[in-house]
C-alpha positions in Angstrom: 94.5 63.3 113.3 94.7 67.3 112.0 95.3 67.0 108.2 96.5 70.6 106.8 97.1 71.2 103.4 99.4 74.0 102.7 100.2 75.3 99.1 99.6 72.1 97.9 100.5 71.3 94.3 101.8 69.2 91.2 103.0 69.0 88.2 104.5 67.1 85.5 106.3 68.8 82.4 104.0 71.6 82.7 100.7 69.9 82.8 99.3 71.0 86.5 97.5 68.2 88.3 96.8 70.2 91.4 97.4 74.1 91.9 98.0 75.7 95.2 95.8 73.6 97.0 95.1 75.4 100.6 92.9 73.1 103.4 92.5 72.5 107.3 90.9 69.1 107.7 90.0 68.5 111.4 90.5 65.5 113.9 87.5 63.1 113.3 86.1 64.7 110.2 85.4 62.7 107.0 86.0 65.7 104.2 84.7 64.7 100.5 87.1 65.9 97.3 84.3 66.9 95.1 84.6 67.6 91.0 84.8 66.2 87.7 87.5 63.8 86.0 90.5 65.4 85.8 89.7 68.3 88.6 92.8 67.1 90.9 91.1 65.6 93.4 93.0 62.3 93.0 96.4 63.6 92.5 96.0 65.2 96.0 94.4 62.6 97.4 97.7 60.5 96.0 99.8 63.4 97.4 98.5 62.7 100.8 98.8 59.1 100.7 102.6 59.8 99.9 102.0 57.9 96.3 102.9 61.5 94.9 105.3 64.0 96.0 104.2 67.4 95.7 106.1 70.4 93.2 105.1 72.7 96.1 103.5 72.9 99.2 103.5 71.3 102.3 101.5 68.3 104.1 100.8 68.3 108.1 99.4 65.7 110.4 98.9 67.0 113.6 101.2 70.0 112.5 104.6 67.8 111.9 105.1 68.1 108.1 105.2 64.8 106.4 106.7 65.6 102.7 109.5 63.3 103.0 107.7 60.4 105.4 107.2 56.7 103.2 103.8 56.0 102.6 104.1 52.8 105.0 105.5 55.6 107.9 102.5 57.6 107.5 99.2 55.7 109.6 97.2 56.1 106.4 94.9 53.5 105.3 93.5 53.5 101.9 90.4 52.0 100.0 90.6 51.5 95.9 88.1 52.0 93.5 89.1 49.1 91.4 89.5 47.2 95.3 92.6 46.0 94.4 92.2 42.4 96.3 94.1 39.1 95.9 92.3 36.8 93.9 94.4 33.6 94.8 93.7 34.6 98.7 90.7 33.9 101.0 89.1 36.8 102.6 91.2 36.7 105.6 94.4 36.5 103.8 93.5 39.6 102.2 92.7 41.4 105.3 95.5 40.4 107.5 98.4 41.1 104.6 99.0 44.6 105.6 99.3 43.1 109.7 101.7 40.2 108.4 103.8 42.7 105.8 104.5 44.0 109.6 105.1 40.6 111.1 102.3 41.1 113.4 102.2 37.7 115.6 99.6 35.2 114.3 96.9 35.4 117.5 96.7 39.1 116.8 96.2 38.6 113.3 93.4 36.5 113.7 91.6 38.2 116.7 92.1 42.1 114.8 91.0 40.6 111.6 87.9 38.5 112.7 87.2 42.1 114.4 87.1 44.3 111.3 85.4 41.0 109.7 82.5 41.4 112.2 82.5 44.9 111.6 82.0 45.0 108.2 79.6 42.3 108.0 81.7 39.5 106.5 82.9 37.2 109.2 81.6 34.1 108.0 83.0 34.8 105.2 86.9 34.8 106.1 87.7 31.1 104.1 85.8 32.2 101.0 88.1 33.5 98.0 87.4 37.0 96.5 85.4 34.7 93.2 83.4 34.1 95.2 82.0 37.4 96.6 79.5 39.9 95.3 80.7 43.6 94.3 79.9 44.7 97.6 81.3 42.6 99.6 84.5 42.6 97.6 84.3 46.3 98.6 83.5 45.4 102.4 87.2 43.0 102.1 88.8 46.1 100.8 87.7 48.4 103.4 88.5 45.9 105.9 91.9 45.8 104.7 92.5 49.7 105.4 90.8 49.5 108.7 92.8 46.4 110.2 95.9 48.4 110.3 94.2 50.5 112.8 95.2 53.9 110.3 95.3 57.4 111.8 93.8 58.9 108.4 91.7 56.8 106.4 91.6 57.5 102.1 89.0 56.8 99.9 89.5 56.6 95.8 86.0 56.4 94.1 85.3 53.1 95.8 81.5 52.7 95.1 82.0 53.5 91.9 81.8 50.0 90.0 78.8 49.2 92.4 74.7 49.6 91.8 72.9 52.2 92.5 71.1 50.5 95.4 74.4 49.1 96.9 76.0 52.2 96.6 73.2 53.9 99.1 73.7 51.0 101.1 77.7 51.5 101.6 77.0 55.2 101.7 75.7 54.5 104.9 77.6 51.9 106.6 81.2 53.6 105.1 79.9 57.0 107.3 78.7 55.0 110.4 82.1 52.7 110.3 84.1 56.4 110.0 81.8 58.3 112.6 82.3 55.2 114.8 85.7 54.9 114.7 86.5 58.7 114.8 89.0 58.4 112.0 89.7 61.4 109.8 89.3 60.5 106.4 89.1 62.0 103.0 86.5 60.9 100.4 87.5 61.5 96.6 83.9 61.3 94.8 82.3 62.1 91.3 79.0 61.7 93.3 77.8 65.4 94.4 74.7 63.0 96.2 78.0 60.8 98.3 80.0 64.1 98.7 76.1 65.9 100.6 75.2 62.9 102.0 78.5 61.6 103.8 81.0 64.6 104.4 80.8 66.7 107.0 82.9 69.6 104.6 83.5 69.6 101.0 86.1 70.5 98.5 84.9 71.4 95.2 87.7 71.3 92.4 88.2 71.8 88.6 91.3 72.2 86.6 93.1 71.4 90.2 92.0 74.1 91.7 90.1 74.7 94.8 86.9 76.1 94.0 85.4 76.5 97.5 85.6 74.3 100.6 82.5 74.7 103.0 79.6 72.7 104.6 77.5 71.1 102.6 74.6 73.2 102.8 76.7 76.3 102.4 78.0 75.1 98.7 74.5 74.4 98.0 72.8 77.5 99.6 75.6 80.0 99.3 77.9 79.1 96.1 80.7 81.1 95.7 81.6 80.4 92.0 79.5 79.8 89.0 81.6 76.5 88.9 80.6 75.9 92.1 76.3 76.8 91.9 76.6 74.5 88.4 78.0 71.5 89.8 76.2 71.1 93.1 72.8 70.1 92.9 70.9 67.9 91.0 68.9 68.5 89.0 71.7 71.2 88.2 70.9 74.7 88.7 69.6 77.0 85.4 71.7 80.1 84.5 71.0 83.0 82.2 72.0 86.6 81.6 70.4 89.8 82.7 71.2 92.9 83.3 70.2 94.6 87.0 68.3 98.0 86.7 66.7 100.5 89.0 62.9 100.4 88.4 60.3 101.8 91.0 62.2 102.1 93.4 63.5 98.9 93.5 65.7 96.6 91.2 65.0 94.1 88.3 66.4 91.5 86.5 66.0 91.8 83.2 66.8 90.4 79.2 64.2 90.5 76.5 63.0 87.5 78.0 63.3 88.2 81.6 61.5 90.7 84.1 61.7 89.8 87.7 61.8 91.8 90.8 64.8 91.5 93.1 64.7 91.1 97.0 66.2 94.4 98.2 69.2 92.3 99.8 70.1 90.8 96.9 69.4 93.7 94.1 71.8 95.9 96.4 74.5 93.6 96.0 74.2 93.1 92.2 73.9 96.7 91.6 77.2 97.0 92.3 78.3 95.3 89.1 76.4 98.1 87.2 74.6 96.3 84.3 75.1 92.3 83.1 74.8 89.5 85.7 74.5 85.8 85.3 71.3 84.6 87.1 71.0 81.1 88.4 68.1 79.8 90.1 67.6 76.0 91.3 64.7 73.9 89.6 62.9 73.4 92.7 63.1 77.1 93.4 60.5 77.6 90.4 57.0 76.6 90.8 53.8 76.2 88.7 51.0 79.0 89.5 47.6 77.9 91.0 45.3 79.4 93.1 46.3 77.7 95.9 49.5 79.7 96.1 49.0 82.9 94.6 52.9 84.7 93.9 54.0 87.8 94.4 54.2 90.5 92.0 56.9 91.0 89.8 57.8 87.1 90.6 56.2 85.4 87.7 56.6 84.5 84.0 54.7 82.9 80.7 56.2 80.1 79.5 55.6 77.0 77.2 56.1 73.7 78.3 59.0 71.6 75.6 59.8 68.7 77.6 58.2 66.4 80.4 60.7 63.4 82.3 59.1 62.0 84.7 60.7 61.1 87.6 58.9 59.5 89.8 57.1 61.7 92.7 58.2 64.9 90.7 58.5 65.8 87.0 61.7 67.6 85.7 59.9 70.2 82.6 61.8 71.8 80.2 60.2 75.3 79.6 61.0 78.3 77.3 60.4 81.8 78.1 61.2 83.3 75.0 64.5 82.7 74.1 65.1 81.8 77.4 65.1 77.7 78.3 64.9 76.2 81.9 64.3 73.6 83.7 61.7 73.1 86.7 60.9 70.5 88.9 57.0 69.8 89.5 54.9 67.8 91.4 53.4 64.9 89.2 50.3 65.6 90.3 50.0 68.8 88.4 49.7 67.1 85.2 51.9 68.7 83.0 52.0 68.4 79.5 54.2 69.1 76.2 52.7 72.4 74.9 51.1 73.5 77.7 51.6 77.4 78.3 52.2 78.2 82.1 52.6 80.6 84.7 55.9 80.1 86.8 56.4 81.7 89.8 60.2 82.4 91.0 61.3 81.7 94.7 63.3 85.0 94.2 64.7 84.7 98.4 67.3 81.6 96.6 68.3 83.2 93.1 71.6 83.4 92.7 73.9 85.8 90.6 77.5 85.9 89.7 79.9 88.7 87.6 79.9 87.1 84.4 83.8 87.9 84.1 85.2 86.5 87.3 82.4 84.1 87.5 82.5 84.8 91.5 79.3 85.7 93.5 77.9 89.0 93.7 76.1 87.6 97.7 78.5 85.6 98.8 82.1 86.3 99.4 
């Protein structure tokens, strides 16, 4: 099922939930709504699901406009954050409502539910009541619930949310093997920038309700379009600070009383355009520590002073200052560093990033 999103937006009393909201969601494709609390990507979510009816804008599957079609009319299957299960019914009683709210016939009840059952993992577990389950596998009853109805376009609210962080990688995985199996289109509201990379095959980035960028995952990470956009995907999150682009040499720099770096031709060409101050942002992993094993390139490097060590395991996320200048860079644990250490960083220059400080849209990527 084609999902397009045209226009799409709400409203109530003046407070915008969703603004203008514009999106082509192909057959098959699970697509991830992407962005903070409040952002809007639940109210359209809603709007799909026919919970909501939009102020504007229209809603296609397979290019016949469903504005005015029930939510029980529309094929759409949908999976809770909170799971919304029965507690006074057994596992199969909550799968099979949905089939005998249709007045399904009882043998194909039992053989479509014991099918989703074995799907999801939880087949012996049909006579158990929802007590009596873990977190995930209340999650596995819910999802079974959507899927039993056989859905054309499947909807998911947050629904690892109230689950570990090792069960959450688990259903990660088998959500996006059930979905690729099945072919169903399906749209994936998340928090989670790590479940929106790792699952979707496109995202939608949103804040304040409107649509921020909607690309391939790799794209929102390698080419962000917005400042909004560079900030919020990526973890550890990407540093920003001003500079201003000037001609030096021949070439171009980036440069604040803190800052001197040379720019890659392809990018300094773009920037220049913006004639003077440019936000900056390059990723943590994009900034190393200097040895002799990798000597850097010149006008690539800075002093700094090391302010703050977190390990994390393999790597080490250090807080450094370069002047008034403060960033953060991730660094193998094996280079011991150290509060109060003074280093050399080198700058991956290739990946930095830099946006007009007014529009907050990208001077590289349109």
């Amino acid at each position: 099922m084609r999902v397009e999103l045209d226009g799409l937006s709400k409203a109530w009393d003046g407070v915008v939930g969703a603004d203008n909201i514009t999106l082509d969601i192909a057959d098959g494709d699970l697509v991830a709504f992407l962005g903070p609390s409040g952002c809007g990507k639940t109210t359209t979510l809603l709007m799909v699901a026919g919970i909501y009816k939009p102020t504007a804008g229209t809603i296609s599957f397979d290019g016949v406009v469903v504005n005015e079609v029930a939510p029980k009319d529309r094929h759409v299957g949908m999976v809770f954050q909170s799971y919304a299960l029965y507690p006074h019914m057994t596992v199969f009683g909550n799968i099979s409502y949905p089939l005998r709210i249709q007045k399904v016939n009882k043998e194909e009840i039992r053989e479509r539910v014991q099918k989703v059952a074995d799907m999801m993992g939880i087949g012996h577990l049909l006579d158990r009541k929802i007590a009596q389950l873990s977190g995930g596998q209340q999650q596995r009853v819910s999802l079974g619930r959507a899927l039993v109805k056989e859905p054309e376009v499947l909807l998911f609210d947050e629904p690892l949310s109230n689950l570990d962080a090792r069960l959450r990688l688990t259903m990660r995985g088998e959500i996006k093997r059930i979905q690729e199996d099945l072919g169903i289109t399906s749209i994936y509201v998340t928090h989670d920038q790590v479940e929106a990379m790792t699952m979707a095959d496109k995202i939608a980035v949103m804040s304040e309700g409107v649509l921020q960028a909607y690309d391939l995952p790799e794209d929102l990470y390698d080419h962000p379009k917005t400042l909004f956009v560079a900030g919020f995907v990526g973890n550890p999150p990407m540093n920003f600070f001003d500079v201003e682009i000037m001609s030096s040499n021949g070439g171009f720099h980036a440069k604040s009383e803190a800052i001197d770096l040379a720019l890659p031709d392809d990018r300094a060409q773009k920037a220049a355009v913006a004639k003077g101050n440019v936000v900056m942002g390059v990723r943590p992993e994009d900034v190393y520590l200097v040895d002799d094993t990798a000597p850097p390139s010149e006008g690539s490097t800075l002093s700094a002073s090391i302010e703050v060590v977190e390990p994390l395991g393999r790597e080490d996320l250090v807080g450094v200052t370069i002047g008034d200048v403060q960033l953060r860079v991730l660094v193998d644990k094996t280079k011991g560093a150290r509060v109060g250490d003074n280093v050399e960083l080198a700058f991956d220059l290739s990946k930095v990033q830099l946006f007009d400080p007014e529009s907050e849209k990208s001077l590289l990527w349109k």
